[in-house]
KENU-61536 format. One record per residue (C-alpha): x negated, y negated, z. Coordinates in steps of 0.25 Angstrom, whole numbers, padded with zeros to 4 digits, always signed. Each point is the difference from the previous one (the first is absolute). Layout:
BEGIN
XYZ ...
END
This chain:
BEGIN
-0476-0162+0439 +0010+0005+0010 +0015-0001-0003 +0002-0007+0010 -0012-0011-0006 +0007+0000-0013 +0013-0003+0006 -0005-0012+0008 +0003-0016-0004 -0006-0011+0006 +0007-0014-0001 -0005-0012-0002 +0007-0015+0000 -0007-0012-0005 +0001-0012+0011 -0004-0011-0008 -0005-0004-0015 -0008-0011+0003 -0005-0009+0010 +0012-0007+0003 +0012+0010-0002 +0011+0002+0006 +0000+0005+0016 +0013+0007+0002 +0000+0010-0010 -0011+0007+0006 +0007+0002+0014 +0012+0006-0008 -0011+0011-0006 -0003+0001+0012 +0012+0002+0008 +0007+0007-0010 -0010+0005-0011 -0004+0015+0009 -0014-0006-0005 -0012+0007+0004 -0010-0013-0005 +0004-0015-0004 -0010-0007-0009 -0001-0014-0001 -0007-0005-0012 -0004-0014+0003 -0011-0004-0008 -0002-0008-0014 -0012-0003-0008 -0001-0015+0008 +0006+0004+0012 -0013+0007+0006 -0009-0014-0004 +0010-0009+0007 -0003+0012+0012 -0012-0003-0002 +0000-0014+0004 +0009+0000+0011 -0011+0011+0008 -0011-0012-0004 +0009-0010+0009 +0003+0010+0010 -0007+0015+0002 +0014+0004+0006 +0008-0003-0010 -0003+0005-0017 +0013+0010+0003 +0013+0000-0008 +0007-0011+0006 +0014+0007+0001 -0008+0012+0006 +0007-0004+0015 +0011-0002-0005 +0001+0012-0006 -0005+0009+0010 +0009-0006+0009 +0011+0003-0007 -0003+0014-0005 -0010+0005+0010 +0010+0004+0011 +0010+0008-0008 -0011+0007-0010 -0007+0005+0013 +0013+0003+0006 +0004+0008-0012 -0013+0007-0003 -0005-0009-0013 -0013-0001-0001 -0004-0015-0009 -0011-0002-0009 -0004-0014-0006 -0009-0010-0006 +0005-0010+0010 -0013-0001+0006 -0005-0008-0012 -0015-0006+0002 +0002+0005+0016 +0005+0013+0002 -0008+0000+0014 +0008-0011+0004 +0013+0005-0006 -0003+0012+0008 -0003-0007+0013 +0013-0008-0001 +0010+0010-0005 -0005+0007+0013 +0004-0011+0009 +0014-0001-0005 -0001+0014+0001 -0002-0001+0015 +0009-0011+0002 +0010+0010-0006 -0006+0011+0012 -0003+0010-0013 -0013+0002+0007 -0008+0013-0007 +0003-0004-0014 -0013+0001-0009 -0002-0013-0010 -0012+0004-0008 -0007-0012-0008 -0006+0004-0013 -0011-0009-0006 -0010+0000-0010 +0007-0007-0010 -0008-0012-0001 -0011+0000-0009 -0004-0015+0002 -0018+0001+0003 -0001+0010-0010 +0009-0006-0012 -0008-0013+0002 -0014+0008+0001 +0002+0009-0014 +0000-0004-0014 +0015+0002-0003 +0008-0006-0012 +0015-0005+0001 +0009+0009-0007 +0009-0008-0005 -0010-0012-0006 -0014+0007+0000 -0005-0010+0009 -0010+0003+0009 +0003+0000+0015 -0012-0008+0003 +0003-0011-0006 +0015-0001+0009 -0008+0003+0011 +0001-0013+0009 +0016+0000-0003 +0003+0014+0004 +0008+0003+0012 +0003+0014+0001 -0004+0013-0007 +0009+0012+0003 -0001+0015-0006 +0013+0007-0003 -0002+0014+0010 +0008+0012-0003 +0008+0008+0010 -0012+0010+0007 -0002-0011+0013 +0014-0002+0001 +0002+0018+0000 -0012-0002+0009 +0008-0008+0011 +0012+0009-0001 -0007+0012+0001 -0006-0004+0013 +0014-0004+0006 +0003-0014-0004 +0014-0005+0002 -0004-0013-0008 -0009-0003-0009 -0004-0014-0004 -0008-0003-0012 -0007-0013-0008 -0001+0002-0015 +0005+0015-0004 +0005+0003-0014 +0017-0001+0000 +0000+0013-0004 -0007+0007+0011 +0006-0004+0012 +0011+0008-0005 -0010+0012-0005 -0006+0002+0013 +0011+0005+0010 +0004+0009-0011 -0016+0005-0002 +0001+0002+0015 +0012+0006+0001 -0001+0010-0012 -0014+0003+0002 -0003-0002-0014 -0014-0003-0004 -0008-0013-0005 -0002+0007-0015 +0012+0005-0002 +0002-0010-0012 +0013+0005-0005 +0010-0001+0014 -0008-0013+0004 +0003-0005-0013 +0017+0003+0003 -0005-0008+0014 -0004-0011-0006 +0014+0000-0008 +0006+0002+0014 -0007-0013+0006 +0001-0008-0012 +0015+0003+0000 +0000-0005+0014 -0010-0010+0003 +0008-0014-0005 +0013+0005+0010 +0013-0006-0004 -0004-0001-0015 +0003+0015-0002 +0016-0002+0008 +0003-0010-0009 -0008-0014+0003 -0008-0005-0013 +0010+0009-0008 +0014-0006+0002 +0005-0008-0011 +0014-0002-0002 +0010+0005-0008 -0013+0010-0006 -0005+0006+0013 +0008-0003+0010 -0005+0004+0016 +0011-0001+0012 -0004-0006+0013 -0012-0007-0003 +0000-0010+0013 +0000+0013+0007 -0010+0006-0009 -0006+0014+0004 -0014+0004-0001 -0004+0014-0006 -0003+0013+0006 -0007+0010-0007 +0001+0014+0003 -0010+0008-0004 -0003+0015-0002 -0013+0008+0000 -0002+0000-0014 +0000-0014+0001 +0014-0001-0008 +0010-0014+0007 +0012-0003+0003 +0001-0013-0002 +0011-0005+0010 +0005-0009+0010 +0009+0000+0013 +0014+0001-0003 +0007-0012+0005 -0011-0009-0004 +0002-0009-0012 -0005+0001-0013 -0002+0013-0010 -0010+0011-0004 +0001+0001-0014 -0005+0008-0013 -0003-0015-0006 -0005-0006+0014 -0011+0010+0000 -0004+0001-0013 -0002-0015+0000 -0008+0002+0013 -0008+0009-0005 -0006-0009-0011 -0002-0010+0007 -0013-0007+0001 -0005+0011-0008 -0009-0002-0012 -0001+0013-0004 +0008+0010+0005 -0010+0012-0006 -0012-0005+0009 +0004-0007+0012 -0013-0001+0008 +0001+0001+0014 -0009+0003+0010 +0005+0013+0006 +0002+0005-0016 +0002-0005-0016 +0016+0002+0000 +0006+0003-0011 +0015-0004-0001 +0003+0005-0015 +0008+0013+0003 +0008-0005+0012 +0013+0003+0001 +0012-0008+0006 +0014+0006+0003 +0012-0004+0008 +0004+0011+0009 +0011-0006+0007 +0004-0013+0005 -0012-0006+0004 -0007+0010+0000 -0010+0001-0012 -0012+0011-0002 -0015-0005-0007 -0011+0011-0002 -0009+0002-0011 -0012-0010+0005 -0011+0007-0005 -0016-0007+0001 -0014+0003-0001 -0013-0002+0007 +0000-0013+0008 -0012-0010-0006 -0014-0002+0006 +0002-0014+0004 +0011-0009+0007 +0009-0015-0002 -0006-0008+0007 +0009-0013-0001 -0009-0013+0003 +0007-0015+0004 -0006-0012-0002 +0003-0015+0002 +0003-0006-0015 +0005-0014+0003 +0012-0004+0005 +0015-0003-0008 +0008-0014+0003 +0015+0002-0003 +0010-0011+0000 +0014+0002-0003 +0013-0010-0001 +0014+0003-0006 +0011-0008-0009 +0013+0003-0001 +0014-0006-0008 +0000-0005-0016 -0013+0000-0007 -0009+0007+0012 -0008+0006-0009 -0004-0012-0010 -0004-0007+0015 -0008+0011+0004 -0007+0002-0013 -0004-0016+0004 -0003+0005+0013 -0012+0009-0005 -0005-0009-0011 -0002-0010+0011 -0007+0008+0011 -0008+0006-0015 -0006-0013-0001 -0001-0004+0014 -0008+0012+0001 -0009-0006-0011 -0001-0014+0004 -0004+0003+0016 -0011+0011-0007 +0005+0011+0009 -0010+0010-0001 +0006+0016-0005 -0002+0011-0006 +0014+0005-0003 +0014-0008-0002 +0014+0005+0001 +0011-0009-0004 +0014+0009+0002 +0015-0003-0003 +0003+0011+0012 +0014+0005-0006 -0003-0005-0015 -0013+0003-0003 -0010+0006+0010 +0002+0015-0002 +0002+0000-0017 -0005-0013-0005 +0008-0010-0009 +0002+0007-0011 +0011+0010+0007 +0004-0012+0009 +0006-0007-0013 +0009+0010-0003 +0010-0003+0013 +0008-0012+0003 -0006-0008+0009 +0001+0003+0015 +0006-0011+0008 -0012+0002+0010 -0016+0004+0000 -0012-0003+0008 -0013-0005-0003 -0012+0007+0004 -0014-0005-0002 -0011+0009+0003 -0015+0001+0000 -0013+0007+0005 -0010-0008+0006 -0015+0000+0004 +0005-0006+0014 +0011+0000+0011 -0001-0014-0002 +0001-0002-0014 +0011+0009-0001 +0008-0007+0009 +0000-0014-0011 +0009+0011-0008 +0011+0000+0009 +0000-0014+0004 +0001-0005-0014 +0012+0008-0002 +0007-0006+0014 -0005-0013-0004 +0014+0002-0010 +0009-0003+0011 -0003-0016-0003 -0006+0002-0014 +0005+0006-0008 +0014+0006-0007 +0014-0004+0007 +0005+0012+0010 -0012+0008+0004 +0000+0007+0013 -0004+0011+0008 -0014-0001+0000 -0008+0010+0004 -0017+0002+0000 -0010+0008+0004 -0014+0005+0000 -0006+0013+0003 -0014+0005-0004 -0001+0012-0009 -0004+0013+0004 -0003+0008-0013 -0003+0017-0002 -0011+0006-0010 -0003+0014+0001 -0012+0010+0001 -0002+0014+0000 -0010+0005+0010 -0005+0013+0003 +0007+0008+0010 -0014+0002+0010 +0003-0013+0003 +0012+0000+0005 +0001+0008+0013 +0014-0002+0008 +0003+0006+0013 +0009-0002+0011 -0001-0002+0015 +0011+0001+0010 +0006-0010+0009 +0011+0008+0010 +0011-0009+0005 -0003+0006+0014 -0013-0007+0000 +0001-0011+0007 -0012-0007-0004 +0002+0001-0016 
END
């Protein structure tokens, strides 16, 4: 490696943690973050299956549905300014994510721009033709198969370097592990190879630091008077600058609000992590045990030490399925003895529940600000608050059925104890996630390029 290799840094700022995350952050990264790539991570384990069943109603759509917005917002100044954007926007349709980000690209005139689509991920036929069991409850997959609704494998970083390397300015990907749409411009842009466990391992550090955006300034961390974080209206996402050794500085733009910290990091970095020795990826098995956090200046704070060791013969695949559907009713009471009529509130819709024969599998019946997070044992302990709200909930075979939940609770207004209101009720059917592990020669991604010069895209 050249000096001049060993003295380059590549910088990196996360646009967005999850689907529906804050949009101006990511223009302050970049207008004012001297960002070579912005990632946005917008995919949760759910959020590909309701994907999924947007695309059945219409091919165009199965696309994040902030990814116009977004691009509009970002794409004129990150092409102005060089930054090149990578993201899993594209959902259960990359192609089409990639044929609309080229529009607005040519509305914009920032014709010659390459959006590369990278697909693969979805795994659906061959799930449903091989004899696989749920990870989770040992089931087999067979048996869920008329209720499944997407089956999508978690890709490493390789398409993504693939797209880069061939020029892309934009790539736009369906279901790719958080982690590596971070890894891959680094891979690209240091060279460094597929096997080199160890400096992939400290990437995967680097992503993962990253990936869930404003947690790692402050958001999720605050807590006043313990941890407190300034400015969090105007809350700043992360920029992480990143040597060739793979070593960060985790960071953010200066007059942004929020703070990089020793403990925002730290807590980051153990998030969602079951065990920080072997965290499997698909690029690399991570091993987070000898990482090393320090606070260089102000918000400013330097991570290395990742390690890992060779990535597994097989991959996540995260399977949805239709499990029913949850009615939910709520109403509120307020004033002198809101709780003792509250309490009468749910005995009453209990036995209503009963006496009509509504048909479910699971009942909630919550105090929300008394009960439903610790139970009644802790909510003893505290005088009595001087306003709660019922919540009654249940899972159901059928939309239908469901709905009988709610309506018993709004049948309170007339029925039952003095002062109710605000009634609220809903249904909403239930999209549930198992998990499989499938050989790799099944999942083959690639990537295809739509150019915003291409009229006919």
């Amino acid at each position: 490696m050249t000096q001049t290799e060993s003295s380059k840094r590549v910088r990196i700022g996360a646009g967005a943690g999850y689907s529906g995350d804050r949009i101006e952050p990511a223009v302050e990264l970049a207008e004012h973050g001297a960002l070579d790539y912005l990632v946005f991570e917008c995919l949760a384990e759910r959020t590909i299956a309701i994907a999924q069943q947007a695309r059945r109603n219409d091919p165009e759509l199965g696309y994040d549905p902030l990814l116009e917005a977004r691009m509009r917002a970002v794409l004129p100044v990150a092409a102005k300014n060089g930054v090149r954007i990578i993201s899993n926007m594209g959902a259960a349709n990359p192609r089409a994510a990639a044929r609309k980000t080229a529009q607005i690209a040519r509305e914009f005139g920032l014709h010659g721009l390459k959006i590369a689509a990278v697909s693969g991920d979805d795994v659906l036929d061959v799930v449903l033709r091989s004899r696989l069991r749920f990870e989770e409850t040992g089931d087999d997959v067979s048996a869920y198969a008329g209720r499944i609704v997407s089956a999508n494998a978690y890709v490493g970083a390789a398409p993504i370097v693939g797209a880069l390397a061939a020029g892309a300015d934009i790539v736009l990907t369906g279901r790719v592990a958080d982690p590596s749409l971070f890894t891959a411009p680094l891979i690209h842009e240091f060279g460094w190879r597929m096997d080199d466990w160890n400096t992939l391992g400290q990437a995967t550090v680097v992503g993962h630091l990253l990936e869930c955006a404003g947690q790692v300034t402050g958001g999720y961390f605050a807590d006043p008077g313990y941890k407190d974080v300034p400015d969090l209206a105007r809350l700043g996402f992360p920029i992480g600058e990143v040597s060739a050794d793979g070593s960060v500085i985790v960071t953010k733009v200066a007059h942004a609000g929020g703070r990089v910290t020793e403990a925002a990091c730290k807590e980051q970095l153990l998030y969602e992590i079951h065990d920080p020795g072997r965290y499997f990826q698909p690029d690399v098995v991570a091993d987070f045990t000898q990482v090393r956090v320090a606070e260089e200046a102000k918000d400013r704070v330097r991570v290395t030490g990742g390690r890992g060791s060779e990535r597994t013969g097989t991959l996540k695949v995260s399977v949805a399925y239709l499990d029913g559907c949850i009615g939910e009713g709520q109403i509120s009471y307020g004033g002198p003895g809101a709780v003792a009529r509250a309490r009468l509130a749910l005995d009453i819709v209990r036995e209503r529940l009963a006496i009509t024969g509504v048909d479910t599998s699971e009942l909630r019946f919550d105090l929300i600000g008394v009960n439903s997070l610790y139970g009644d044992a802790l909510a003893a302990r505290h005088e009595e608050p001087c306003e709660v709200r019922v919540r009654v909930a249940g899972r159901a075979s059928s939309a239908k059925e469901a709905a009988r939940i709610g309506n018993e609770v709004e049948t309170l207004y007339t029925n039952g104890p003095a002062g109710g209101g605000g009634v609220t009720k809903a249904t909403r059917e239930v999209i549930a996630v198992q998990s499989v592990l499938l050989p790799r020669r099944h999942v083959n991604p690639v990537f295809e390029f739509v150019e915003a010069s291409d009229e006919t895209a």
